[in-house]
GUPAMAR-937797 format. One record per residue: x, y, z of N, C-alpha, C, O, CB in turn. Coordinates in nm, 3 decimals. Glycine has a CB too. Example, Ala and Ser with C-alpha at 12.3 -4.5 7.8 and 13.67 -1.06 7.14 Angstrom:
<atoms>
{{1.319; -0.569; 0.780}; {1.230; -0.450; 0.780}; {1.320; -0.330; 0.780}; {1.424; -0.332; 0.846}; {1.131; -0.447; 0.905}}
{{1.285; -0.225; 0.708}; {1.367; -0.106; 0.714}; {1.290; 0.003; 0.787}; {1.341; 0.114; 0.804}; {1.408; -0.060; 0.572}}
</atoms>
This chain:
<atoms>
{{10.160; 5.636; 11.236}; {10.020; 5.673; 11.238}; {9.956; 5.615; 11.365}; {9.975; 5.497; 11.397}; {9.946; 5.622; 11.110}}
{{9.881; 5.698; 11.437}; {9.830; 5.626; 11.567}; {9.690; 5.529; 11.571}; {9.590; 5.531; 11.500}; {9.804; 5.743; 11.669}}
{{9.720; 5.465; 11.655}; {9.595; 5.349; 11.623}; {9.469; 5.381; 11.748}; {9.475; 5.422; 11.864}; {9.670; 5.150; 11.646}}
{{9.366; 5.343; 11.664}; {9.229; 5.349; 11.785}; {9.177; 5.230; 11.781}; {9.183; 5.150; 11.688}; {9.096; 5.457; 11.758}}
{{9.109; 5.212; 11.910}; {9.078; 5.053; 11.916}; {8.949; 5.092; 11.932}; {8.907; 5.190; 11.994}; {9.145; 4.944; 12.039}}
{{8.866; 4.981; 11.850}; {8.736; 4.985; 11.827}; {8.690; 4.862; 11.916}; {8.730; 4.745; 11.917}; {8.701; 4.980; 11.670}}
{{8.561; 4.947; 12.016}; {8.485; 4.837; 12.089}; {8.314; 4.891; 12.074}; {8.277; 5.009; 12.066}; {8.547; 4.824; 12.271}}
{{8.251; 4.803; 12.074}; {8.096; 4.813; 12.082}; {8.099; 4.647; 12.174}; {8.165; 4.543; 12.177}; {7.994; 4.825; 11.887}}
{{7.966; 4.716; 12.249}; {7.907; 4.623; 12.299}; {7.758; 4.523; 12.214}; {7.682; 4.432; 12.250}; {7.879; 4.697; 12.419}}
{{7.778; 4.598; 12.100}; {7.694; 4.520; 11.997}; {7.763; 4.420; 11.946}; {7.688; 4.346; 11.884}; {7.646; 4.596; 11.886}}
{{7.861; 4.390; 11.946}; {7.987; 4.240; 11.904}; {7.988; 4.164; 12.025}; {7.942; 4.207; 12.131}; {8.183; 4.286; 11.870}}
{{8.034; 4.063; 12.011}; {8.086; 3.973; 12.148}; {8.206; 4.051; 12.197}; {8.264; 4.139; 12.133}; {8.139; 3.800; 12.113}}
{{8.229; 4.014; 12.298}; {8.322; 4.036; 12.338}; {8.494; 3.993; 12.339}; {8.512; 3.879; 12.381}; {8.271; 4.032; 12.406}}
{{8.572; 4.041; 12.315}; {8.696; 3.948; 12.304}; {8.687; 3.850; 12.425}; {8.629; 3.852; 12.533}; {8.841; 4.034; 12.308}}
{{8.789; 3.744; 12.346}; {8.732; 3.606; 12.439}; {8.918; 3.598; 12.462}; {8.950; 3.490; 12.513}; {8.613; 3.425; 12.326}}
{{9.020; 3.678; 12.438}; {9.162; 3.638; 12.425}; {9.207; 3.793; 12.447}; {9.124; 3.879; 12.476}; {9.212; 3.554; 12.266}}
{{9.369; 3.827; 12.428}; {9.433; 3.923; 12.430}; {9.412; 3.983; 12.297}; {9.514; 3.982; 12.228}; {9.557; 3.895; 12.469}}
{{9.302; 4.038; 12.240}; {9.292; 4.121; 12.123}; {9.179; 4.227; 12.109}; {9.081; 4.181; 12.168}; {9.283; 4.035; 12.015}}
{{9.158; 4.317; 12.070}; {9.070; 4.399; 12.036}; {8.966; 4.376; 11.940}; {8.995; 4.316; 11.837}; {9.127; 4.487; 12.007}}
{{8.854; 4.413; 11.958}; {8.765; 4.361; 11.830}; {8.806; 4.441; 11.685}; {8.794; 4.398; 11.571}; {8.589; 4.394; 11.865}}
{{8.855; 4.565; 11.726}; {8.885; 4.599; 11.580}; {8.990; 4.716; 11.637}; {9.001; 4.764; 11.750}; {8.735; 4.654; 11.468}}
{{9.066; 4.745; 11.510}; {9.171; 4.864; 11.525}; {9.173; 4.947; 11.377}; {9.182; 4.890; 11.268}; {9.341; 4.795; 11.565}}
{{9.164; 5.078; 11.393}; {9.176; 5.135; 11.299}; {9.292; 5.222; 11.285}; {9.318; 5.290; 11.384}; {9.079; 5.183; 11.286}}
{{9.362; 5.233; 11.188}; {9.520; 5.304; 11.151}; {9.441; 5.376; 11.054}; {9.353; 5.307; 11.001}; {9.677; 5.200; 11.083}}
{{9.451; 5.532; 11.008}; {9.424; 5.643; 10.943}; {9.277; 5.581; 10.887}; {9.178; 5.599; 10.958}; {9.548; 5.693; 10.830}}
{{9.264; 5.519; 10.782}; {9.141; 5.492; 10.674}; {9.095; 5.364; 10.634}; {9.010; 5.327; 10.553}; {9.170; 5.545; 10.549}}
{{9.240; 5.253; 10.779}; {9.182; 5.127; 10.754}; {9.137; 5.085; 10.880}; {9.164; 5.149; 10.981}; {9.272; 5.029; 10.690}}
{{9.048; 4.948; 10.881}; {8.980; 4.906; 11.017}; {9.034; 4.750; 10.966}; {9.016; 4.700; 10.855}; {8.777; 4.944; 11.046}}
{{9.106; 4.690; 11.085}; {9.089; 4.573; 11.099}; {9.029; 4.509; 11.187}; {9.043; 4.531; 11.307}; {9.167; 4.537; 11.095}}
{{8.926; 4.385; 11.121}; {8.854; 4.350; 11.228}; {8.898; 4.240; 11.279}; {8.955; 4.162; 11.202}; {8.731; 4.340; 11.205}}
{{8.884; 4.205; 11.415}; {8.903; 4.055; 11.437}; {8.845; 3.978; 11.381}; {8.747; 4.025; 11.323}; {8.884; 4.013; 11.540}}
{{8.865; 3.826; 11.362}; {8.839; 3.670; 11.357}; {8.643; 3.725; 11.474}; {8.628; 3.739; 11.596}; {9.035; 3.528; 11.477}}
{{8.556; 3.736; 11.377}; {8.404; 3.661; 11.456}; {8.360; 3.537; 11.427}; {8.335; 3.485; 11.319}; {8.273; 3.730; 11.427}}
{{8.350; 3.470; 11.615}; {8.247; 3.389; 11.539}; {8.098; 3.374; 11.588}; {8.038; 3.474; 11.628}; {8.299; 3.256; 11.532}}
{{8.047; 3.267; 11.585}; {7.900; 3.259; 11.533}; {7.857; 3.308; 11.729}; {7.741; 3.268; 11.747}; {7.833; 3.046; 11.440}}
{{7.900; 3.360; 11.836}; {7.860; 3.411; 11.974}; {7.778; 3.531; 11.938}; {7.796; 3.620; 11.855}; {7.988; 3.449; 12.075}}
{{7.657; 3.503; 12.048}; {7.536; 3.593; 12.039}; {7.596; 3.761; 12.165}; {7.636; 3.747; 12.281}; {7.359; 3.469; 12.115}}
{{7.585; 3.861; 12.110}; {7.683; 3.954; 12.169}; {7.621; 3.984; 12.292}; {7.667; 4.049; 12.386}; {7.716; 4.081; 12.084}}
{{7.490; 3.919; 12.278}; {7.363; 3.991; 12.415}; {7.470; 3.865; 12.548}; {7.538; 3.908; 12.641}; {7.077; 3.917; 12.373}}
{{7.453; 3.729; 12.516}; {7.479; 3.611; 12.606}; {7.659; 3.502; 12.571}; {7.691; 3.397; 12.626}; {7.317; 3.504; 12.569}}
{{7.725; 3.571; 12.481}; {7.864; 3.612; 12.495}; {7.836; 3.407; 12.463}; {7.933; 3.335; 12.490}; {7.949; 3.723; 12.681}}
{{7.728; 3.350; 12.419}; {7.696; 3.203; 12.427}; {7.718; 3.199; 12.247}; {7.698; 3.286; 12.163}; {7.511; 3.154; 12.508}}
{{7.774; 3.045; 12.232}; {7.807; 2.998; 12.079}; {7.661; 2.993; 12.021}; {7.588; 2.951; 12.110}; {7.893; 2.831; 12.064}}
{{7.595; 3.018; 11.915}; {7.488; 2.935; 11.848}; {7.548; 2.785; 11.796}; {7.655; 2.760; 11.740}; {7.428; 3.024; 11.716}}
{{7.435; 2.694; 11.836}; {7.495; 2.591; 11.728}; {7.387; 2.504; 11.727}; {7.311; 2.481; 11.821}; {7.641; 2.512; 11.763}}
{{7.383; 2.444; 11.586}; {7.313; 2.359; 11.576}; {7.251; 2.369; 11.422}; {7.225; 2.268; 11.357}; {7.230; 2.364; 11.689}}
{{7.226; 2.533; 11.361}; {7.143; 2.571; 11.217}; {7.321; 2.610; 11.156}; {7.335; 2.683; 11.254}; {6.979; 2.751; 11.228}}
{{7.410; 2.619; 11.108}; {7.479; 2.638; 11.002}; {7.429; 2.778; 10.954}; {7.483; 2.875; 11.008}; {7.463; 2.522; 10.907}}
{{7.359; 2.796; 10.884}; {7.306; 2.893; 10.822}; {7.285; 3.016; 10.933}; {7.332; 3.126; 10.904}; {7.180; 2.841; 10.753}}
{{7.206; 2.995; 11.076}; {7.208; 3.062; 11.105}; {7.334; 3.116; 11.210}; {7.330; 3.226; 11.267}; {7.108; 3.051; 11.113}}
{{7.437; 3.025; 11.224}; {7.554; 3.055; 11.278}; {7.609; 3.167; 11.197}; {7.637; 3.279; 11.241}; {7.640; 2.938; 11.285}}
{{7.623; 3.121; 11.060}; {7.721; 3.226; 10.941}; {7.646; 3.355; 10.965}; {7.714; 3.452; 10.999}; {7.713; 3.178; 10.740}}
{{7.543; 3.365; 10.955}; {7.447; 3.472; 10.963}; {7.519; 3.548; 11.085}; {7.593; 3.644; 11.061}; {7.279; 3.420; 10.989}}
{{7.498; 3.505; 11.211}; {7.574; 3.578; 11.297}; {7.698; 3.596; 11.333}; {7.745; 3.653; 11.431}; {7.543; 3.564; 11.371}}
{{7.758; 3.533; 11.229}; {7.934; 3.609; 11.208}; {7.919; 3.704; 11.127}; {7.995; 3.800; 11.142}; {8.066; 3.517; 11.136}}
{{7.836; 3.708; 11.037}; {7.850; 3.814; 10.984}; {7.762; 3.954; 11.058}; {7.790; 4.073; 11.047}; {7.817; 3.777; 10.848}}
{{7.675; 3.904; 11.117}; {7.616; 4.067; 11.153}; {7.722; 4.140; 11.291}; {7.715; 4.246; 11.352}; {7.408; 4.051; 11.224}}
{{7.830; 4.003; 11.300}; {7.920; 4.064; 11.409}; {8.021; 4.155; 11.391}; {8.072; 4.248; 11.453}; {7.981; 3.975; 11.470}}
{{8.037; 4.076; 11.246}; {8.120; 4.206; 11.163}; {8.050; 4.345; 11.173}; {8.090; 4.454; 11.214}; {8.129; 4.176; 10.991}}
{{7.920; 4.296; 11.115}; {7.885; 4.461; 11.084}; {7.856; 4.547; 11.178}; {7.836; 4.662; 11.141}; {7.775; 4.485; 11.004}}
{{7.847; 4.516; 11.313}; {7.854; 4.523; 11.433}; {7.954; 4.627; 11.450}; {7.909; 4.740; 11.471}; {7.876; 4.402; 11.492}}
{{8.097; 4.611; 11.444}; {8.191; 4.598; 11.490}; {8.267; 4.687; 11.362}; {8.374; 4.740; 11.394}; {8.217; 4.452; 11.532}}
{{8.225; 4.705; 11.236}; {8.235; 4.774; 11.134}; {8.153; 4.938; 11.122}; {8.192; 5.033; 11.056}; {8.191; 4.674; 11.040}}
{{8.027; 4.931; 11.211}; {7.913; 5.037; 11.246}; {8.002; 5.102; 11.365}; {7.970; 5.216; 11.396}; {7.739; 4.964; 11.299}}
{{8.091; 5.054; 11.424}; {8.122; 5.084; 11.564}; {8.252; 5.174; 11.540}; {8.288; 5.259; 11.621}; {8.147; 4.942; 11.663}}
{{8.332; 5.141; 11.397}; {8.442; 5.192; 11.318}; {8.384; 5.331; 11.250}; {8.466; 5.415; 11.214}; {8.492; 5.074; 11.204}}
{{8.254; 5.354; 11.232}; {8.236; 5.431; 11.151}; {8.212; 5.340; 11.012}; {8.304; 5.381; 10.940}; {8.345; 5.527; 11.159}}
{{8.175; 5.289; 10.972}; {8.184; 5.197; 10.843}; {8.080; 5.106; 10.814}; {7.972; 5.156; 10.844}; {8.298; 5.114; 10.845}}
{{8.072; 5.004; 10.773}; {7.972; 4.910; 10.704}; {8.064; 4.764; 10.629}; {8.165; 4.761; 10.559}; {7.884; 5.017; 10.569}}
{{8.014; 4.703; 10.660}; {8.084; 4.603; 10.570}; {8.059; 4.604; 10.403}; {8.090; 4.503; 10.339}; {8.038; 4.464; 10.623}}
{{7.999; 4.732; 10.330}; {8.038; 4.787; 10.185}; {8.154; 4.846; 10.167}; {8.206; 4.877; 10.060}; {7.952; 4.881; 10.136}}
{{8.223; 4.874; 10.351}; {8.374; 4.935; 10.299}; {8.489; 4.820; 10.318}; {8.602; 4.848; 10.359}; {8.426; 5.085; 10.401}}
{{8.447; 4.687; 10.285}; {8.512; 4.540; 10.319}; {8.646; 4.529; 10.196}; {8.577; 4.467; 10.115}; {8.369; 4.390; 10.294}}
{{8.741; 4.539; 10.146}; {8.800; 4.528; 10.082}; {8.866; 4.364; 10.073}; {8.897; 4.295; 9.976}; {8.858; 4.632; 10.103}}
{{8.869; 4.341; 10.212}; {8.963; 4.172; 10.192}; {8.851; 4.135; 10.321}; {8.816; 4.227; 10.396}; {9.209; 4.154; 10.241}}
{{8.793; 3.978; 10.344}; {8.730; 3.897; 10.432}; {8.782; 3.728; 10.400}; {8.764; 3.646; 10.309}; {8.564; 3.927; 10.413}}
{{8.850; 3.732; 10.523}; {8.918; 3.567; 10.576}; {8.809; 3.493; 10.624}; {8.758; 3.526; 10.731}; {9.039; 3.566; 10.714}}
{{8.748; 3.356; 10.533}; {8.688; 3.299; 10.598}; {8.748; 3.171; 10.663}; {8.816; 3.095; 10.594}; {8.594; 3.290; 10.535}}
{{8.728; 3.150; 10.780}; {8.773; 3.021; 10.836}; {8.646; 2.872; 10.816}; {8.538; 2.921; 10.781}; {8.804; 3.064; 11.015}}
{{8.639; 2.770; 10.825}; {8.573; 2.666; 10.804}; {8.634; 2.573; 10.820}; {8.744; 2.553; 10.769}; {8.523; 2.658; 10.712}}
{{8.549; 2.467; 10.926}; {8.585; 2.340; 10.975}; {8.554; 2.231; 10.883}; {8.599; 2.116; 10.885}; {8.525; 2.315; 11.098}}
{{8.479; 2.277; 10.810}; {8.404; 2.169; 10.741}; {8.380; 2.255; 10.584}; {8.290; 2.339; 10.578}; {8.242; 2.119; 10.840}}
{{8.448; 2.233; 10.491}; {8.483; 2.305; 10.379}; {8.337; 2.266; 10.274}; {8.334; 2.327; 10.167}; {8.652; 2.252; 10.320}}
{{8.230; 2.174; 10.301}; {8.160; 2.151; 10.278}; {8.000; 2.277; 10.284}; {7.898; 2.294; 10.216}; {8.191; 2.046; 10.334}}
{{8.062; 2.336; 10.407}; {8.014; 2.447; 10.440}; {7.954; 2.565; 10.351}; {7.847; 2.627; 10.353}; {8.099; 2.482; 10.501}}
{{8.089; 2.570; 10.257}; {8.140; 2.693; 10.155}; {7.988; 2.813; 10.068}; {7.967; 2.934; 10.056}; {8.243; 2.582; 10.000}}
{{7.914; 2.678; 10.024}; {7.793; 2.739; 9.955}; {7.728; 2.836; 10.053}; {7.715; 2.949; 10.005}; {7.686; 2.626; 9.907}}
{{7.675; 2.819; 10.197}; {7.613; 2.820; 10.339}; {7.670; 2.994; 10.344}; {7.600; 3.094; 10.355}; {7.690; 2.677; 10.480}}
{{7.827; 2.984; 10.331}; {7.889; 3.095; 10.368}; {7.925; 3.200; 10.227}; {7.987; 3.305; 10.237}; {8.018; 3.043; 10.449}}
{{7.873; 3.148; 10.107}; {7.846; 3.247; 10.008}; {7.713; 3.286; 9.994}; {7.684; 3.399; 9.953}; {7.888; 3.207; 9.890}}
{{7.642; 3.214; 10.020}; {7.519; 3.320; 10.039}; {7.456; 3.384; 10.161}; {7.355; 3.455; 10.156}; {7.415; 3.265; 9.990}}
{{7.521; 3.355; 10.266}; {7.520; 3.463; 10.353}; {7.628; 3.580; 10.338}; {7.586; 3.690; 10.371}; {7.530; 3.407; 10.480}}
{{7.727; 3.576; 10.306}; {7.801; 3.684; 10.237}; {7.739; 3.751; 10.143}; {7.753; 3.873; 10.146}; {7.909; 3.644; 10.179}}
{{7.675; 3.706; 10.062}; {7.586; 3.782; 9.968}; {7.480; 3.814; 10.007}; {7.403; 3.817; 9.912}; {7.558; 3.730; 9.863}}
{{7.430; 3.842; 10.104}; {7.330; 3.877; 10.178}; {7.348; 3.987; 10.287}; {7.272; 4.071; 10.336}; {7.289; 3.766; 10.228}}
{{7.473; 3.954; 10.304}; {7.538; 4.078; 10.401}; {7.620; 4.204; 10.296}; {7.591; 4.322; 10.313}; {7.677; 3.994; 10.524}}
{{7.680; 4.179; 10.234}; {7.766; 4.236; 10.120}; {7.733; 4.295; 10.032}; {7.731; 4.204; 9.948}; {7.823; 4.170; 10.064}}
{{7.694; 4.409; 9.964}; {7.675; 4.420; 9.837}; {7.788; 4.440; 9.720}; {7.896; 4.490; 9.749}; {7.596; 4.510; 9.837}}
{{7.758; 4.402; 9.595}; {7.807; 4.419; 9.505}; {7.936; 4.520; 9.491}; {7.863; 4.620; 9.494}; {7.714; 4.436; 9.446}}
{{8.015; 4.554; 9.483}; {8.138; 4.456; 9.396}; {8.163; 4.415; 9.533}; {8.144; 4.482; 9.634}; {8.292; 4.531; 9.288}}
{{8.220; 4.271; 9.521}; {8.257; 4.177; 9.663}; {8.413; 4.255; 9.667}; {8.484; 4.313; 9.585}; {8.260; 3.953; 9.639}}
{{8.422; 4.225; 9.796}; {8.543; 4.209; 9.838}; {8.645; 4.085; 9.810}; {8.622; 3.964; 9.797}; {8.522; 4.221; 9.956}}
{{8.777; 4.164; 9.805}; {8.876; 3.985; 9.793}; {8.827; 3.923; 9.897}; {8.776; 3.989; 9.987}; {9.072; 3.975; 9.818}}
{{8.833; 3.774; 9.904}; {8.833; 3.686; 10.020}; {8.927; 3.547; 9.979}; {8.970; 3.501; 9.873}; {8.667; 3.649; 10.061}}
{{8.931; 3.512; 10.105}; {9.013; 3.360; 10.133}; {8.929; 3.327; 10.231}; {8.895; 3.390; 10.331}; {9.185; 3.353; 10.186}}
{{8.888; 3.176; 10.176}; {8.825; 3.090; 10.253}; {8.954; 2.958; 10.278}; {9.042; 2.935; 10.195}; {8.673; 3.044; 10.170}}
{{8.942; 2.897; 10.389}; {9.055; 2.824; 10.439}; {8.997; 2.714; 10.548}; {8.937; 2.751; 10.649}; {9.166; 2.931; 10.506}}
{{9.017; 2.599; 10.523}; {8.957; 2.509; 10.597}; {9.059; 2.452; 10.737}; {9.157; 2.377; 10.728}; {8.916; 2.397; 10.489}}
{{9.013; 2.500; 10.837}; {9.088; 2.462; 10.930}; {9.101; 2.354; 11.033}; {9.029; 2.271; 10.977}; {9.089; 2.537; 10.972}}
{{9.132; 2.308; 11.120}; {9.116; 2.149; 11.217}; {9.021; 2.247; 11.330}; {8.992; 2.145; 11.393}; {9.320; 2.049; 11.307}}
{{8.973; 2.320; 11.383}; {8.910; 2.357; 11.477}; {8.964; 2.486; 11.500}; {9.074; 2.529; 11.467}; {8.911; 2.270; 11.578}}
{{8.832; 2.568; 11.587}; {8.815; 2.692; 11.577}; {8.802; 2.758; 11.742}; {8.835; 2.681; 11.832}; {8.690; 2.710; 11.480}}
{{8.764; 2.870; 11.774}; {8.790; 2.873; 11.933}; {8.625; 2.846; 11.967}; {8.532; 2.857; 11.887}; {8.868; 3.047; 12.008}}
{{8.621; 2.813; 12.090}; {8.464; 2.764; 12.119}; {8.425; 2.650; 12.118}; {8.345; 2.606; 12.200}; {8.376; 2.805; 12.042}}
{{8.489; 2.569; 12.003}; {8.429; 2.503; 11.906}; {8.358; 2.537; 11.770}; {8.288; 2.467; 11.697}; {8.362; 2.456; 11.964}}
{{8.389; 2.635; 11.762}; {8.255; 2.679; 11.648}; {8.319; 2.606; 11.481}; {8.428; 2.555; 11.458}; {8.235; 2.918; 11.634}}
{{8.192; 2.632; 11.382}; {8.229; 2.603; 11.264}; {8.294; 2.678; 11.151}; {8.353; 2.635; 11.052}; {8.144; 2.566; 11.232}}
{{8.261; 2.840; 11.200}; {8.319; 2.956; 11.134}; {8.342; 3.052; 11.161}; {8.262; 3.106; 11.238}; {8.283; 2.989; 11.066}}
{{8.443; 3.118; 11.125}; {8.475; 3.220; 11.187}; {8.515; 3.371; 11.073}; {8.567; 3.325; 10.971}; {8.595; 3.161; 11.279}}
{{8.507; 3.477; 11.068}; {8.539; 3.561; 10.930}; {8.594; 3.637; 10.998}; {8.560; 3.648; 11.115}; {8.433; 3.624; 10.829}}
{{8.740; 3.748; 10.923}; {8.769; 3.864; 11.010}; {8.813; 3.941; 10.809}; {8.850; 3.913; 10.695}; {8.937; 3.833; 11.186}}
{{8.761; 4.066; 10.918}; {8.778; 4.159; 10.735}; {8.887; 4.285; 10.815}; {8.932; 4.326; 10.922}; {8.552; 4.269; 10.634}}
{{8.883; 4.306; 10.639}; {8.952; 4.454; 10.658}; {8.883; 4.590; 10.591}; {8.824; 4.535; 10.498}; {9.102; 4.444; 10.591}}
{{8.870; 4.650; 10.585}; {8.767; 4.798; 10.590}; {8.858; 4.907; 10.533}; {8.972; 4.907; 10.578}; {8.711; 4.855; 10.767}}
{{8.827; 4.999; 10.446}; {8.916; 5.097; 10.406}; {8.809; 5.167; 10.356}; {8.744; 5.143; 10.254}; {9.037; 5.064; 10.314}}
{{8.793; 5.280; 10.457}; {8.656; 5.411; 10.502}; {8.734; 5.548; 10.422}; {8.843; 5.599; 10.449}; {8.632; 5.454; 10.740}}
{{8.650; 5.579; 10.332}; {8.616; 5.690; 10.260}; {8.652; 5.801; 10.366}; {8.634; 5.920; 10.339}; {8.462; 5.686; 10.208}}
</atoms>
């Protein structure tokens, strides 16, 4: 099945050898976002809350750019430096997400690229 690579300039930009997203027939995988503002390619840091916030609208970013929405999210990997985090990043998921959630794995890791505190990458399966 042939693959298309998904870019918008509404996401950051890849910062490594990867694509922001790839879609095979009816699925989209997205890359690992994290909390970088897509206008100044710069980390937020400092609000938590509003970092998660902008991993997630990077998704949806980058999910809009697939043809899709993050309502077509089936699986979302969350990364976290600080597992303390967790509440921060369920209700911004629930704020981005609607009802029925997607599977997810949250996973606490030693450090992230940037520095940042979080990072999410989903997978998409478009109607």
């Amino acid at each position: 099945m042939p693959r298309e690579i998904i870019h918008t300039e509404n996401a950051p930009q890849a910062i490594g050898a990867y694509s922001q997203a790839v879609r095979s027939g009816n699925t989209v995988y997205i890359s690992g976002q994290i909390p970088l503002d897509p206008k100044t390619q710069e980390l937020l840091s400092g609000d938590f809350d509003a970092e998660v916030r902008q991993v997630f609208a990077n998704l949806e970013a980058v999910a809009k750019a697939a043809g899709g929405s993050l309502s077509d999210a089936v699986k979302i990997g969350i990364y976290l430096t600080d597992m303390n985090d967790f509440a921060a990043v369920n209700a911004a998921m629930q704020a981005a997400i609607p009802e029925p959630f997607p599977a997810r794995a949250a996973v606490g890791v030693a450090s992230l690229p940037k520095g940042a505190r979080v990072e999410a990458d989903a997978i998409l399966v478009l109607e």
